[in-house]
Each structure stands twice: as C-alpha cells, then as structure tokens.
C-alpha positions in Angstrom: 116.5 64.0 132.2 118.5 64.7 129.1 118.0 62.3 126.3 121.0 61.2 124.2 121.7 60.8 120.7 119.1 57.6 119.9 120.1 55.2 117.4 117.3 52.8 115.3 117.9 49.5 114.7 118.6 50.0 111.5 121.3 52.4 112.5 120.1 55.8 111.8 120.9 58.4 114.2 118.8 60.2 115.6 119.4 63.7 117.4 118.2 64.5 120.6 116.2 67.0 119.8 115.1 69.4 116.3 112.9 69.4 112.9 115.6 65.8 111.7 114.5 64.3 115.0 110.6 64.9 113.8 111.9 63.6 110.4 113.4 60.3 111.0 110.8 59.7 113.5 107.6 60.5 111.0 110.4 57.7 108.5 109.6 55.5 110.7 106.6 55.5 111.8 105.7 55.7 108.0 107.4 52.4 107.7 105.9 50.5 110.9 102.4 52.0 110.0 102.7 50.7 106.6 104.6 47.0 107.2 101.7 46.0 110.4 98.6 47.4 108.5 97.2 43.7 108.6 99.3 42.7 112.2 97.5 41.7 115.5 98.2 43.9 118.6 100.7 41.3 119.4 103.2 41.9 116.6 102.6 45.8 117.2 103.8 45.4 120.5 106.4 43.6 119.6 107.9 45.8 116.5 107.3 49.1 118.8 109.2 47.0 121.8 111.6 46.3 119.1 112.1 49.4 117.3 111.6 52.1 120.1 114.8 51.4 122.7 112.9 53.3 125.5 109.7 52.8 125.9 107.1 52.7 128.5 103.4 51.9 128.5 101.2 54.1 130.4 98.2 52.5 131.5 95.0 54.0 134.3 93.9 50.4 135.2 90.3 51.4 133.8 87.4 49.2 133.3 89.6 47.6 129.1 93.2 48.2 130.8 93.8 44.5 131.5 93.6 43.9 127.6 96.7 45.5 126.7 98.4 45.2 129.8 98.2 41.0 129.6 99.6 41.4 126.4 102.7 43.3 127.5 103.1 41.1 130.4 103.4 38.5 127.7 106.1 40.2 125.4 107.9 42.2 127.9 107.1 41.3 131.9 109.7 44.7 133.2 108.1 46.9 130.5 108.3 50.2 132.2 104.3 51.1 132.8 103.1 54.0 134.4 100.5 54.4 136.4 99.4 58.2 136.9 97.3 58.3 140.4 95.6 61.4 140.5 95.0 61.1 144.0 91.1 61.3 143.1 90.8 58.1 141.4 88.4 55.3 143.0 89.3 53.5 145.6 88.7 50.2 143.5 91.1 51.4 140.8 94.0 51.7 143.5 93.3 48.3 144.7 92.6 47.0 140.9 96.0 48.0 140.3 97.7 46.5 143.1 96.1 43.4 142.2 96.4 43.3 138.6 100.1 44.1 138.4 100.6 41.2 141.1 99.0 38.4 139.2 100.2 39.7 135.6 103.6 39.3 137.3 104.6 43.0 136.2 108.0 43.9 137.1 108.0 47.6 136.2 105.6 49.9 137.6 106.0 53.2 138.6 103.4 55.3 140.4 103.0 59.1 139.3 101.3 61.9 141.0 101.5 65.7 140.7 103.7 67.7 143.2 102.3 70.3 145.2 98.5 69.5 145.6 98.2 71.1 149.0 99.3 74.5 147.8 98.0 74.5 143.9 94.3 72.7 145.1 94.3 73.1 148.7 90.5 71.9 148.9 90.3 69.8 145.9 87.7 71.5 144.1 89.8 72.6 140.7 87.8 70.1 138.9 84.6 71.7 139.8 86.0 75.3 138.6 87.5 74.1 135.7 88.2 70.4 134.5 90.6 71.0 132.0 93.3 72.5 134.8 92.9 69.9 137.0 93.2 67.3 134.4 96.4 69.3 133.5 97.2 69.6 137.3 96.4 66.6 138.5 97.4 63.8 135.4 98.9 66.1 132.1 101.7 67.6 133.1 102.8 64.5 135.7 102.6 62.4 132.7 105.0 64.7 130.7 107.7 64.9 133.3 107.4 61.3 133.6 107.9 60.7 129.8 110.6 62.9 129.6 113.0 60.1 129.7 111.6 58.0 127.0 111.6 58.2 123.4 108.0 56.4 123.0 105.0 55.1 125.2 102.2 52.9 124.3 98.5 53.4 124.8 95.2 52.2 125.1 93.6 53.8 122.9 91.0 52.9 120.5 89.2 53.9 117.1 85.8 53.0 118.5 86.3 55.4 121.7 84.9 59.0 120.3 85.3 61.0 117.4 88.6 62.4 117.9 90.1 58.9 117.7 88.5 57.2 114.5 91.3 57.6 112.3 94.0 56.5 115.0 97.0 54.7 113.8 98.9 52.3 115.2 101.9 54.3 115.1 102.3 58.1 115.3 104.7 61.3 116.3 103.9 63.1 119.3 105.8 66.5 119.6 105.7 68.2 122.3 106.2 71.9 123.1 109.0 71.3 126.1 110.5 68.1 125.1 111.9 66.3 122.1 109.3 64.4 120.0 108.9 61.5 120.6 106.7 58.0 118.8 103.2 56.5 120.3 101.6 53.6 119.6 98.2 52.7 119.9 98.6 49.0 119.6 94.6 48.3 120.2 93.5 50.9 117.8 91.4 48.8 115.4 89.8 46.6 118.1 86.2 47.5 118.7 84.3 47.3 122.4 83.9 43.3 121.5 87.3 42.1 120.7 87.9 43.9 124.2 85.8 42.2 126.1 86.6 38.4 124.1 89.7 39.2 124.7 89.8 39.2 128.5 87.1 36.8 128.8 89.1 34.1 126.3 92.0 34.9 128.6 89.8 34.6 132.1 91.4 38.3 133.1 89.5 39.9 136.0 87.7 43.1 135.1 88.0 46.2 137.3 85.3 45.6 139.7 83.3 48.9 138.6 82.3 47.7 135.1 79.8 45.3 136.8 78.2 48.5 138.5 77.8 50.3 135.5 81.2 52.2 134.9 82.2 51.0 131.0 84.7 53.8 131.4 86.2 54.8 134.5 88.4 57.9 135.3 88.3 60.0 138.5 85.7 59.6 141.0 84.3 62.8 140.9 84.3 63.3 136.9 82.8 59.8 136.1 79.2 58.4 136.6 77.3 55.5 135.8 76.1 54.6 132.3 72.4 54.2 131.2 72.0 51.0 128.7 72.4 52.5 125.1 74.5 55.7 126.2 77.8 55.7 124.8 80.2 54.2 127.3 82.2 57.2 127.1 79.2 59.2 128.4 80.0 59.0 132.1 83.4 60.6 131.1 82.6 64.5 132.4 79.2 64.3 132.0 77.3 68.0 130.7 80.5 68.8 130.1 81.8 69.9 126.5 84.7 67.9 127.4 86.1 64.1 126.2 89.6 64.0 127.0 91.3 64.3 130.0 94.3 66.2 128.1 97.1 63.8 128.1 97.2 62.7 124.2 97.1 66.6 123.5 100.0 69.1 122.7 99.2 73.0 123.5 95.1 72.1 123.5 95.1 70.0 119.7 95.7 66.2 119.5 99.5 66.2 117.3 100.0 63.6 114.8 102.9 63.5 112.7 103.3 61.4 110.1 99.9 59.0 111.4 99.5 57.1 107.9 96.6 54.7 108.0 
C-alpha cells in the first residue's frame, strides 16, 4: 500500500520515502530516546502512540507477551496488533491468543500467515533443511507485507533476551531494503526477566499455559524445546543451532539501527 506524505506532530513533513525520510525519523527518535530515558513502559507507549500516527504492535502471544499487550490494551484498546501464525506454532499459542485478546478486550487484531505454503513447503520440512528460510518463509517476509502500511510497530523486545539486544533502545529506525523506513519501539527494553513476571503476576494476567511445562520462550513447535533449570531461557529457541533470531528485527541478514541513542 502506498504510504503518503506523513506529518509529526510537531509539523514536520515527512516524505514517503528517501535519505530526508531516514533523517527526520533518526530527529526524532533522537528526541524520544533522549526526553523517556528515565520513563516507565507506560509513557513509552504512550509518546510512540502519540508521536507515530500509524502504528501497530506486533506481538507472537509467547510465554512474556501478556506484559506488553495489557499495557496497550490500557492506552490504546483498537491498537492495530498483529499476530503472525506460522501455521507451525503450538496449538496452545492459537488458543492463548484467542483467549487473551478476548479478556484484554482487544479490538484490533489481525491474523498473518505466508501465502503459498503448499507449493513453496509442500511437506513442511524447510525448517529441517534450513531454518533461516523458513523463518523468512513462514514469519519474515509475512511480517514485512503486513507492515507495509505503517510507519512504526512496537515490540517486545528486551535487553536481557541475548546478546544482540543489550544495548536496545527504546526507540530506533528500521530501514528496510523494499519499503520506506520506518520507527520501532521496544517499550520493555530495560525490564529484566523479573519485572516480567511481577508485572503479570501484580496484574493477575494468565501466562501462556506452556511456561508451566518448561517453555520460558516459546516459538514454533518444531524449533522450541523445553528448558533445563539454569539454561538460558532463550536456549530452547533452535536448539544446536547457531541461530537466535527468527529474522524479523533483521534487514538484508544484520539487525539496522539508525539513530538508536541510549
């Protein structure tokens, strides 16, 4: 969908597309990054809901998705949120996100899957030949065509998660190779595995009902296992694989950040 001429709320126009488009964006996300340094998830929802007129969150109703969800449902109930279903998720994830969205009372969300799965992974064995396609196939490029029509999406995303996330900001430019760039914000990205876990048990949110089985982090079923006590909760992620992200916060194989002050 084409994307018109955006305009911030401090009036500055923004082209659709173009090195000024990076520009103003990396202004801005210079100026959010440095006014919420000290601000709670909460205000960083807000001032991206605020400053970012289309925005979606996108959200895989895994075992810490109810955090951030609850708090958009409290800012912005028809928040767009999608929900990518790779049509290899578990079954207790597709019913966890039917139930969740019900009794958050979310207004918005839209289902996404990839087109042509009967001719492009006929048996559904891409992920054993190679992960990183269907991670492209299967969640990537859904995710980009869904996106298309936005100018920023939110995440879950934390600093505590792996390596390639310790110095996340709350704010940063994401600019993709087939579409204009656009802003992200990872309003959860100084929380640590505890102020998860406070946070939806202050609030009495249910958990997705793998955690209590042993899945800390949860993706597809055939790409996530069980966690030993002391293993990093990320370990069941592709497991003796050289492999910790499924691909969607990555532009042409490197994670992009443009102007991602901390």
């Amino acid at each position: 969908m084409p994307r018109d001429q955006l305009t911030l709320p401090n009036g500055e126009k923004i082209l659709p597309e173009g090195p000024d488009r990076v520009a103003a964006l990396t202004r801005q996300v210079e100026k959010l990054n440095d006014g919420l340094r000290h601000h709670s998830a909460t205000d960083v929802l807000r001032a991206a809901i605020d400053n970012v007129p289309n925005l979606a969150l996108v959200s895989s109703f895994g075992a810490e998705s109810v955090a951030l969800l609850h708090l958009a449902s409290m800012v912005k109930r028809d928040l767009p949120v999608l929900f990518i279903d790779t049509e290899m998720l578990f079954a207790e994830t597709l019913v966890y996100q039917q139930e969740l969205s019900e009794r958050l009372g979310l207004r918005n969300v839209q289902t996404i899957r990839a087109q042509d799965v009967a001719e492009k992974d006929p048996d559904g064995t891409l992920h054993l030949r190679d992960p990183d396609a269907c991670c492209a196939f299967r969640k990537t490029v859904p995710l980009q065509h869904a996106l298309e029509g936005f100018d920023g999406w939110i995440t879950g995303r934390k600093r505590f998660q792996s390596g390639t996330r310790a110095s996340l900001p709350f704010f940063e430019v994401e600019t993709p190779a087939d579409a204009p760039a656009r802003i992200k914000v990872n309003p959860l990205a100084h929380w640590q595995a505890s102020d998860v876990s406070d946070y939806i048990d202050e609030n009495r949110l249910p958990r997705h009902p793998l955690v209590a089985q042993g899945y800390p982090s949860i993706g597809c079923a055939p790409c996530t296992t069980k966690v030993k006590p002391g293993e990093d909760p990320r370990a069941g992620r592709w497991r003796n694989i050289e492999k910790e992200e499924c691909g969607i916060h990555f532009v042409d194989g490197k994670m992009v950040r443009t102007g991602a002050k901390t």
